[in-house]
N, C-alpha and C positions, 0 to 999 in steps of 0.2 A: 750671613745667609739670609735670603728675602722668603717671603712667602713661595716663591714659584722652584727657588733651587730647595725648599725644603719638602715641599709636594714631593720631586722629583725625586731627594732623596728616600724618603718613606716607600714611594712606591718602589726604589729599586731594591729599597732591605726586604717588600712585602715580598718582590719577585722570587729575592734569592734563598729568602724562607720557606717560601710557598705558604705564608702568613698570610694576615690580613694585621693593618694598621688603622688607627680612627686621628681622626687629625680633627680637632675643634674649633670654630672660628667664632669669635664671640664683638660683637660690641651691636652697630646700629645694623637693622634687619636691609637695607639697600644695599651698604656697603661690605656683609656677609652672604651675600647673593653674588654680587659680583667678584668677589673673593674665589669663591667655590666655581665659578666658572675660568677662573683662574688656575685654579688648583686642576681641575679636568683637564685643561689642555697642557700644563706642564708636568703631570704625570703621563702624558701621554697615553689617555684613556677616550676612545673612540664613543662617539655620541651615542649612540645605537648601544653601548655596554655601559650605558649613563642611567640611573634613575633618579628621579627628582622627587621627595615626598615635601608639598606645598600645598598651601594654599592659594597661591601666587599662581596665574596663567601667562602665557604668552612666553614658554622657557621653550628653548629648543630640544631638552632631552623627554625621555618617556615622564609622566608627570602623572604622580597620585596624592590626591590628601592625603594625610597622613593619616588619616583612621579609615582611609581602606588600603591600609600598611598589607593586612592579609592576601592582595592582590599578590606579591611577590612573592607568597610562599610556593616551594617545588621549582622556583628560578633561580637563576644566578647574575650576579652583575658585575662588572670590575671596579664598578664605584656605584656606591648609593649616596644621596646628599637628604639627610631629614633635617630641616626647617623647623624650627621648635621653639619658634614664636606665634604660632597661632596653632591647637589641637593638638600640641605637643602631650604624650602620651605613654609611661612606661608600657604597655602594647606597643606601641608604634616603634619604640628603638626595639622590643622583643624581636617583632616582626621583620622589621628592614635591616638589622644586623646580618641575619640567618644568609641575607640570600646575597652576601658578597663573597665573592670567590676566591682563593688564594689567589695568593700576591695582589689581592686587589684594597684600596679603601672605602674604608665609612666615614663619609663628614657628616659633620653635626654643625648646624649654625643655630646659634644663642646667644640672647642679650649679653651684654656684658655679668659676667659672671657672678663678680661678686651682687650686681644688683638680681640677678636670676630668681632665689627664693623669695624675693619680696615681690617679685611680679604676678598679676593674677593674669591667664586666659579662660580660653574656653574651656578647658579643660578643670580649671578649678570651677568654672560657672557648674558644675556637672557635681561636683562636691557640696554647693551652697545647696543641701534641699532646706525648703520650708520647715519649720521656721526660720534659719539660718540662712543669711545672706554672705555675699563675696567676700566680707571685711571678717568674716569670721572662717574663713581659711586659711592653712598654715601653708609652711612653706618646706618643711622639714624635711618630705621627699627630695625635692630639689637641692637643698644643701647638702644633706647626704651625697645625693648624685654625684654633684657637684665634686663632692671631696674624692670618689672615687674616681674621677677625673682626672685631680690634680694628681693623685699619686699612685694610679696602677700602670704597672708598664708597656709599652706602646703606646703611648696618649700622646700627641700632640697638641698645643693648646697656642694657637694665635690670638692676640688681642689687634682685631682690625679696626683701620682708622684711628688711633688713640695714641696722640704724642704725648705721654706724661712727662717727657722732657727728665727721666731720671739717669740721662747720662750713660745709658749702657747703651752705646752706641755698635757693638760687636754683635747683639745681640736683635737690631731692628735694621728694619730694611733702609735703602736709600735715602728714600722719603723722609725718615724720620717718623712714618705713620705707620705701619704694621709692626708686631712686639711679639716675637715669640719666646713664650715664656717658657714652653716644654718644646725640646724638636721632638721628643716619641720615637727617638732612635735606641735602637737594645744592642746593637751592636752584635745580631745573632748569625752565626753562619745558616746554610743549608743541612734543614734535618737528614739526617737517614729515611730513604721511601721504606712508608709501609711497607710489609711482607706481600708479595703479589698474591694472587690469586692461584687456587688450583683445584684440580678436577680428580673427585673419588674416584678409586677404582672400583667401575661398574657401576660407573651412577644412575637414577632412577629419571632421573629428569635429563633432558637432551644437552649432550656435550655442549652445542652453542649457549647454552646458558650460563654453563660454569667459565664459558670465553667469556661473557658478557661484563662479569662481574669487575671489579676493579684494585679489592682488598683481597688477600686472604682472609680476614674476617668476614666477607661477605659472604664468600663464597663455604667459609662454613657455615653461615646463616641457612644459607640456602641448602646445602646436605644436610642440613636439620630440619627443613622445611619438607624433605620427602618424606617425612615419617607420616602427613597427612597423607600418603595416599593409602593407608589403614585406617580403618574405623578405630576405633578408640583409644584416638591420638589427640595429644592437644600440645602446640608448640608456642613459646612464648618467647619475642625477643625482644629485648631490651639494650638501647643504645643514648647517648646525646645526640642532639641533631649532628647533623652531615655526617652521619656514619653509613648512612645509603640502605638503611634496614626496609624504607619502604619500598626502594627498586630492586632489594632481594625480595620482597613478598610481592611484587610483580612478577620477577621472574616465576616466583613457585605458582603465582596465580596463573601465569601463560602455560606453562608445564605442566600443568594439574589439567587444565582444557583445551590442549593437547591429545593428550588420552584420554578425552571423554570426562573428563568430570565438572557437573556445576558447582561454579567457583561462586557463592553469597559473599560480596565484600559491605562494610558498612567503616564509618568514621564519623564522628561530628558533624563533617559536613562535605559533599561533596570535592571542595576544593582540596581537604587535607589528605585524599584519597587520587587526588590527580598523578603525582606522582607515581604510585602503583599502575594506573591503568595506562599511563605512558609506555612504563618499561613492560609492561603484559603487550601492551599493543606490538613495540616495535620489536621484542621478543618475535613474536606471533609471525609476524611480518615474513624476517627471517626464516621461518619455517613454514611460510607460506600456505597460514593455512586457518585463515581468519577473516572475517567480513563484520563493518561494524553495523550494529542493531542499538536502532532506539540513541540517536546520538552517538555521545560519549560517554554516555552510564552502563554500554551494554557492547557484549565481544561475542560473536557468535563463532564457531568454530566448525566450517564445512565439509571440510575435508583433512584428515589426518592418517599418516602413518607414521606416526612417531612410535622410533623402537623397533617396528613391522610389524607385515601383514596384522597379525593377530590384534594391533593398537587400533587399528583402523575406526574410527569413529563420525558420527554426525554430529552428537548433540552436545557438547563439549559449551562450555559460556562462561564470561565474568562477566556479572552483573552487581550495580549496586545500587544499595537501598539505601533510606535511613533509618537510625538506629532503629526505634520502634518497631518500622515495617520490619527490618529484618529478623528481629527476634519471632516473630510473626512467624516467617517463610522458612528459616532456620532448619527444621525436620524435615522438610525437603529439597531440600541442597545436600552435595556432598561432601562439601569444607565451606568453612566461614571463616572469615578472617577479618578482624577490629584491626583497622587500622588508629593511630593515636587512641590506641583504647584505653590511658591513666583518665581520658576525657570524657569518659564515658562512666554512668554508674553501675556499682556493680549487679543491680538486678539485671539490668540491659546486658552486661556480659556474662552472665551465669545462662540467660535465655539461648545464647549464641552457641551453647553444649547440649543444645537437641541437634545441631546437628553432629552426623558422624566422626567428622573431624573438626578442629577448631586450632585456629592462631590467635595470638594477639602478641600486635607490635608496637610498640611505645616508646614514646621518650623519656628518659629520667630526670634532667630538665632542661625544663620549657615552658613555656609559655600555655603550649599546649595541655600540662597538664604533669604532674608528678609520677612518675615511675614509681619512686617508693612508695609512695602513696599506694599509686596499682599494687603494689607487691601488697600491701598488710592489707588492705580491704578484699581484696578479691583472691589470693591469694588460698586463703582458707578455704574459700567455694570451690576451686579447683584440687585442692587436696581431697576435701571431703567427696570430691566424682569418683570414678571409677578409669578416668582418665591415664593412660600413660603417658606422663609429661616431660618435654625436652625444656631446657632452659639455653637461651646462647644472651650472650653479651656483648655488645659489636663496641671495642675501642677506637681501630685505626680509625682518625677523619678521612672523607672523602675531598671536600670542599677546600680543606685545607691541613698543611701538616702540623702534628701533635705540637703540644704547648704554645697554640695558636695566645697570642694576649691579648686580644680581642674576646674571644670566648671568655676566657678568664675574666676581663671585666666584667664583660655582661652577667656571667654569673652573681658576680660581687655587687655590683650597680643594680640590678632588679631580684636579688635572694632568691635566684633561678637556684642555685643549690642549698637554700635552708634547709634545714634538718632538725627533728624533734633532738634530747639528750640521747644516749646510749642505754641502752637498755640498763646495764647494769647498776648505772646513775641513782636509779629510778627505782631498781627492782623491789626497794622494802617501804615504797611510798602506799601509803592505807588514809582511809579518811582521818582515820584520832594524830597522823603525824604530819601532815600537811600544812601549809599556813596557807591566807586565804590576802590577796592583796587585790588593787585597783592597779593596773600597771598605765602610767600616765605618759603618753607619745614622750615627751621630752627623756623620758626614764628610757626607751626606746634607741631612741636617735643616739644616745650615748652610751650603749649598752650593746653591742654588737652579738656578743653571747646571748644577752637574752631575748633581744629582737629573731633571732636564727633563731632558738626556741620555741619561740611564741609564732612566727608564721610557719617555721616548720610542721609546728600541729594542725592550724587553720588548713594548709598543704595537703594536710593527711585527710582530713575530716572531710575538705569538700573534692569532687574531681574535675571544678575547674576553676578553681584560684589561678589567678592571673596576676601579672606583675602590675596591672590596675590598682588591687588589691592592697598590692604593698602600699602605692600612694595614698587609696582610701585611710586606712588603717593609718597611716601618719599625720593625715593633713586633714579628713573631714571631721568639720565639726561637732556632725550627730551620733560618731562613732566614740566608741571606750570599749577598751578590754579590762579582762579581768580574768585572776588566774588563780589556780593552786600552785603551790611550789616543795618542795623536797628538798633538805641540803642544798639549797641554790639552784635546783633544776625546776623549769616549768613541766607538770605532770598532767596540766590540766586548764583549756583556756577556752573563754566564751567572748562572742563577740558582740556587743548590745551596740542596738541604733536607736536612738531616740526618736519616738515618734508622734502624731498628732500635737494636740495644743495649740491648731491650727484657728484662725482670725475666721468670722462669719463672712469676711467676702471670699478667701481661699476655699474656704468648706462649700459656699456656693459654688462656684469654678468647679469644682472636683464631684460633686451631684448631678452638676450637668455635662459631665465628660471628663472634664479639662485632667489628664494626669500631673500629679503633683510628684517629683521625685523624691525617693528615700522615702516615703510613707506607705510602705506596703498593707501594713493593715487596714489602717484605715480607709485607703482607697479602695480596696476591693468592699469592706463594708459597705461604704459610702455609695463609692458610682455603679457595682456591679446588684448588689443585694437591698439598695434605697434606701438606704439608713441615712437622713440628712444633720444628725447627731454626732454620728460616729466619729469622725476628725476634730469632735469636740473637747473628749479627756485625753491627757497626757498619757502615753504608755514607753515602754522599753522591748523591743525585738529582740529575744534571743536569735540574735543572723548566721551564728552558728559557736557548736563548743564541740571541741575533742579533747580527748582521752589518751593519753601516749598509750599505745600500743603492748605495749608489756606489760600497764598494771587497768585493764579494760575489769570490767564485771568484777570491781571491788567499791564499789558506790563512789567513786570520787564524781563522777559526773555529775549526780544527785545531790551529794553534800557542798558542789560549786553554786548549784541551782538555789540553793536555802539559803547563802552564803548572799548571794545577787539580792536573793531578796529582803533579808535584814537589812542590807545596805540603801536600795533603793526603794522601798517596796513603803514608806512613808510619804518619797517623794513625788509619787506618780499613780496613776488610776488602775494601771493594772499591766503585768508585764505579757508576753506572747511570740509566739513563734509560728512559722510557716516551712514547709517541708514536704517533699515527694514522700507521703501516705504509705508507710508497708506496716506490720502487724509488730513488729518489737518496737519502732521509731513509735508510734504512736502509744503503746501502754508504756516506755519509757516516762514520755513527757505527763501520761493522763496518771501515772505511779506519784510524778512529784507535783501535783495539785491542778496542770493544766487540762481544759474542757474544749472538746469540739464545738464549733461554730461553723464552719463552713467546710466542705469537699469542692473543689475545684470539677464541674462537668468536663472538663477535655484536660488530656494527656498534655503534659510540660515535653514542650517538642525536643528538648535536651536529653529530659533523663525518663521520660512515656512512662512515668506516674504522674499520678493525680496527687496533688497538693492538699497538703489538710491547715488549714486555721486554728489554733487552740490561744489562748485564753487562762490566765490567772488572775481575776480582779484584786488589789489591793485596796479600793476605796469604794464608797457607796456608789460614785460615777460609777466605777469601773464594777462593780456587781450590777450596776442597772444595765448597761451595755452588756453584758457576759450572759444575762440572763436572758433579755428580749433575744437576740442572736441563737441563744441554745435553743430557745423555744420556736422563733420563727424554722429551727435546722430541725425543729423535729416536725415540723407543719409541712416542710416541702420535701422531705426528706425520701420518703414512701414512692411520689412520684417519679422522682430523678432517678431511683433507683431500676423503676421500670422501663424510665427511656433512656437518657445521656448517661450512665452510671451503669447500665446493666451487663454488660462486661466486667466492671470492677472485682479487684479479687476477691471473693467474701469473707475471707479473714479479714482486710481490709476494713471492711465495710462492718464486721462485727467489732474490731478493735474503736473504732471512729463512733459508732452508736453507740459501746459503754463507756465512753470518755464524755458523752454527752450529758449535761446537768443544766436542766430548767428548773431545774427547784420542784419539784415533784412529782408524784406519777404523770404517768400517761393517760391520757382520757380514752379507753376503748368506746368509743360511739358505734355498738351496735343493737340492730332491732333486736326484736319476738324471734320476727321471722330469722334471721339471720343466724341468730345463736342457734334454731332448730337445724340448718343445716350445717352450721359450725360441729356443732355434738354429735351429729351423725355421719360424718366424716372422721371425727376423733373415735369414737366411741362403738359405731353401726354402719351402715355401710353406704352412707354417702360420700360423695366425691369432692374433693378442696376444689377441680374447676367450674362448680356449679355457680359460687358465686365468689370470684376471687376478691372484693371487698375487706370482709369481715375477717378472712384468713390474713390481711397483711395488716389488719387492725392489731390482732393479737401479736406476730411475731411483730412490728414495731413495738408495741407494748413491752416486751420481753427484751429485742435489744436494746432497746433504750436503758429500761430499769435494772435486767437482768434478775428478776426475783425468784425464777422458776431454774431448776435445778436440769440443766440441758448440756449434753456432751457436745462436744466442738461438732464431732458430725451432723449430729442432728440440727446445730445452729447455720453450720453451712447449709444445709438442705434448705433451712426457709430460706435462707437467701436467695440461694439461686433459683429455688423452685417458686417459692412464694411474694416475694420480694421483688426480683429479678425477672419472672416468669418467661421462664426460658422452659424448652416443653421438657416432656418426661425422659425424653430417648437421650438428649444433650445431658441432663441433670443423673439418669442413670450409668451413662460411661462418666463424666465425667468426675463423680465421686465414688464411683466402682463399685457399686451396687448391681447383686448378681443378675438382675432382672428387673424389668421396668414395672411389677407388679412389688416386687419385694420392696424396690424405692418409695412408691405407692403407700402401702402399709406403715412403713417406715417414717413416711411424713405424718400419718395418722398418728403411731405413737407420740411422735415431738409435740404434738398440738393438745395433749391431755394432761399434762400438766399446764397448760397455758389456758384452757378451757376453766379448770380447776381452781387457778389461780384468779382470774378476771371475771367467770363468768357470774352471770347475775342469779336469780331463784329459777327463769324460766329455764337456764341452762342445767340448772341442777337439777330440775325436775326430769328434763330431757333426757338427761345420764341417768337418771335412777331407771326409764325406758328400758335402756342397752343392760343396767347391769342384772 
């Protein structure tokens, strides 16, 4: 069998399965080029259902580098070819696997195999950050890979151009030059079709919709889906890709603005959200009764009688935002719906339950982001609503039929399905019974159990660990983990980057612009806040730690954190962490020794918080650094807050000021004059807008040190009133205060123990006036 009769074959097994097969061509990059364009035409796969991911121009099928792989999601192909000698990318097979069709193949062209892990490209250049260069990245992703290659079933593996001359003449083409080592034959017949599709009696959404659909799974998606048209509904589905979950939340989206309702859709990013507003569109279509507005982000709905007379509608829409905005607009819209929402954080999808209805539909995995992950982080936010909640599960593929081995690999080849231990495992793991280790990549790579473990956590923690991720975590340099453990179960893992320690000509470069990768902290000190020091001590990035889920709010997080730092905390100037800013994340970390430094002014366009900086010094560097920085954050702090920050949530903003340590009070600088109307606002009956100065001199004073004895409310109140100055009418609905007089008053009390506490004789004398 040659090269072209074994294309042939694979694609005929792909056809008769309604599978998908990956067929591997591995040796010199010219001759695995023309290989694959061999393999196209003797699979008998038409140019136009070709995609090419390259770096290489002048190919006659559709042609994308491979790290704008995301271009083919919501597509299909009958063959994708990813090239994975230049930008090769676990994203990039993520992405370009997804979007081949049954019975169609994935090639893969790569070095010769066994030399594969030892090779560096761009993609490891993207691993070497400073300090660490090429020669100090591994390979062990790619070997891994690699292995899952040789031995999951469906693989194909050619070795092109390469006569080793070892006499298996049966098993190589004419030539004597191409060697298949795997044909990737399963020998599977044709599955059983999914269970079709079918239509409730008396459904709420228009009959052509439940035609549209493809599964019966889908189309119970979709009868789950009309429970949005109640208020206080919230529907969650949950699927693997090619289950068609997003073109049933089309459908319910078309259906829903139909009858009149705005439909707010949101996702990551526009493109992940295409899919929906496809099948809404040519839904819509069909029902003839739709015009598009503002592009492709927007479906206006003109004319409707869907159901009759009584349905009849104008103002019917899908529209979509991104995430931020949409939490925003949320309370008025009448369903929202997250699409890939594991990708999403969950404060961004708890905002998405102002409005009256709400979905959220996701993948469990992917690339896109963890389903189960979605289920335990957000999951509770949704219990804790007031929400009637549907659950559906979408199994049947759409793309292709069940026990696809393709899928299977992929899962296997990028720990698209890791997973934390079982709960049970786990359930009697306490700080006094844990043990505390450095888990070393090699420990990893040979350890499958606990590699699943250890990213299954990382999984949970963040919500968008990507199959990047896994390769960082094996092969970059500046990365280490480190875990607790239970009876053999990981309960508890952090991810540290090594950072700064950076040479006087890099620290210049990066002062004056130049971003440095993998140095997060340092560089925002450095280029953003002008610190030309700052990439001078050595530190360590908590880049992230989770908590298995079942034994959370038992200190084990805390006692990992003390654990890091016995171990390293000799070797390096001071450890830190950076993180979207909300009020438990932040007294977590300022609970185990770390200090604000910086608030990020603008929204993280992923997860629309604001990033906070903190800080643990372990060395006289790393205290001199921790201190100028807390100090310069209490010098700008006051103003940021009245411009760029005056939005911020004021718990936020109070959790972030008492994690702040400059090494001692606060300097209140104010006059004579200023304390007289200070006191007589507090005390008599002047007004805190007469001279807003001296009033955010005190509440800084107060958040900062916190030495005055102030209930949350009244700490919110300087925020937003004094702080923030936002007027009285915003400050009194917005913390429910009966009357804009009573809030009035009410800021006068909070300001008399701070008077009390700060002020100087003239103040005192002032108040003895009032009393």
């Amino acid at each position: 069998m040659d090269l072209a009769e074994l294309a042939a074959a694979l694609r005929a097994e792909a056809r008769r399965t309604d599978q998908r097969r990956l067929l591997v061509l591995h040796g010199e990059r010219d001759d695995c080029l023309d290989a694959a364009f061999t393999v196209v035409e003797a699979a008998d796969v038409d140019d136009d259902r070709t995609a090419l991911l390259s770096t290489r121009e002048g190919v006659r099928f559709e042609r994308h580098r491979p790290k704008h792989a995301s271009r083919l999601l919501g597509t299909t192909r009958e063959a994708v070819i990813l090239d994975a000698f230049a930008e090769f990318s676990p994203n990039a097979v993520g992405r370009s696997v997804g979007a081949v069709d049954g019975g169609g193949l994935f090639v893969l062209l790569a070095p010769p195999l066994g030399e594969w892990p030892d090779r560096r490209d761009d993609f490891d250049e993207s691993l070497a950050v400073p300090p660490f260069g090429l020669d100090d990245v591994s390979g062990r992703f790619r070997r891994r890979f690699v292995e899952t290659l040789r031995t999951h079933p469906g693989v194909a593996i050619v070795s092109i151009g390469s006569d080793r001359g070892d006499g298996d003449t049966d098993r190589r083409g004419p030539d004597g030059a191409d060697r298949i080592e795997r044909d990737g034959l399963t020998g599977g017949e044709a599955s059983p079709p999914a269970p079709g599709p079918t239509t409730p009696a008396g459904p709420a959404f228009p009959a052509v919709a439940y035609e549209s659909c493809l599964t019966r799974d889908q189309s119970r998606a979709l009868s789950s889906l009309e429970a949005l048209r109640d208020p206080g509904s919230a529907v969650v589905v949950e699927a693997d890709r090619g289950r068609g979950k997003s073109s049933a939340a089309g459908l319910a989206a078309a259906s829903l603005a139909a009858a009149g309702r705005d439909v707010l859709v949101t996702a990551p990013s526009f493109a992940g959200a295409s899919a929906l507003f496809e099948r809404a569109r040519a839904l819509l279509a069909d029902l003839d009764v739709s015009v598009p507005v503002d592009g492709d982000r927007e479906i206006a709905v003109v004319s409707s009688e869907v159901g009759g007379p009584e349905d009849a509608t104008d103002d019917g829409r899908i529209r979509y935002l991104p995430p931020a905005e949409a939490v925003d607009a949320a309370g008025d819209a009448d369903v929202a719906i997250a699409d890939e929402a594991a990708a999403l954080p969950v404060r961004l999808l708890a905002g998405l339950l102002d409005a009256p209805a709400a979905a959220f539909v996701t993948t469990v995995h992917g690339y896109e982001g963890a389903g189960r992950g979605f289920s335990v982080r957000f999951r509770d936010r949704l219990d804790e609503s007031d929400r009637r909640v549907r659950d559906v599960r979408m199994e049947d593929p759409i793309r292709y039929a069940r026990g696809d081995p393709v899928e299977g690999w992929a899962f296997r080849g990028l720990m698209l399905d890791a997973r934390p231990a079982v709960d049970a495992a786990v359930a009697d793991a306490a700080p006094e019974t844990v043990g505390y280790r450095a888990v070393d990549p090699d420990d990893l790579l040979a350890d499958e159990h606990l590699l699943s473990e250890a990213f299954g956590l990382l999984v949970l923690a963040h919500y968008r660990t990507e199959p990047d991720d896994l390769a960082r975590l094996l092969d970059a340099p500046n990365l280490s983990l480190r875990a607790l453990t239970h009876e053999g179960h990981v309960v508890s893992v952090a991810l540290l980057a090594r950072e700064g320690g950076l040479d006087a000509t890099t620290r210049e470069a990066m002062y004056d612009g130049e971003r440095v990768r993998g140095n997060m902290l340092p560089d925002v000190l450095t280029s953003q806040l002008r610190d030309p020091d700052a990439a001078a001590p050595t530190g360590v990035r908590v880049m992230r730690i989770a908590t298995h889920h079942a034994v959370r709010s038992r200190g084990l997080g805390s006692r990992l954190l003390r654990e890091i730092e016995r171990e390293v905390g000799d070797d390096v100037d001071y450890l830190g962490t950076g993180f979207g800013a909300t009020p438990a994340l932040l007294d977590f970390w300022a609970d185990n020794g770390y200090r604000t430094v910086h608030l990020a002014t603008t929204r993280n366009a992923a997860s629309g918080e604001h990033s906070a900086l903190m800080v643990a010094p372990t060395s006289d560097d790393g205290r001199a650094l921790a201190r100028r920085h807390a100090r310069w954050f209490r010098e700008r702090i006051g103003a940021v807050l009245s411009d760029a920050l005056c939005d911020l949530d004021p718990d936020v903003v109070r959790s972030a000021m008492a994690a702040c340590d400059a090494g001692g009070d606060a300097v209140v600088d104010v006059s004579e004059y200023e304390w007289r109307l200070t006191v007589a606002a507090a005390y008599g009956p002047g007004l805190a807008d007469m001279a807003p100065r001296p009033f955010r001199r005190l509440a800084l004073a107060h958040l900062l040190d916190g030495e005055c004895d102030l209930a949350e409310p009244e700490e919110r109140l300087l925020v937003r009133k004094v702080l923030q100055a936002h007027d009285w009418e915003f400050v009194t609905d917005e913390l429910d205060y009966v009357s804009t007089a009573e809030c009035m008053r009410s800021l006068g009390r909070a300001l008399q123990p701070l008077v009390d506490r700060y002020g100087d004789t003239v103040a005192a004398a002032e108040r003895e006036r009032y009393e």
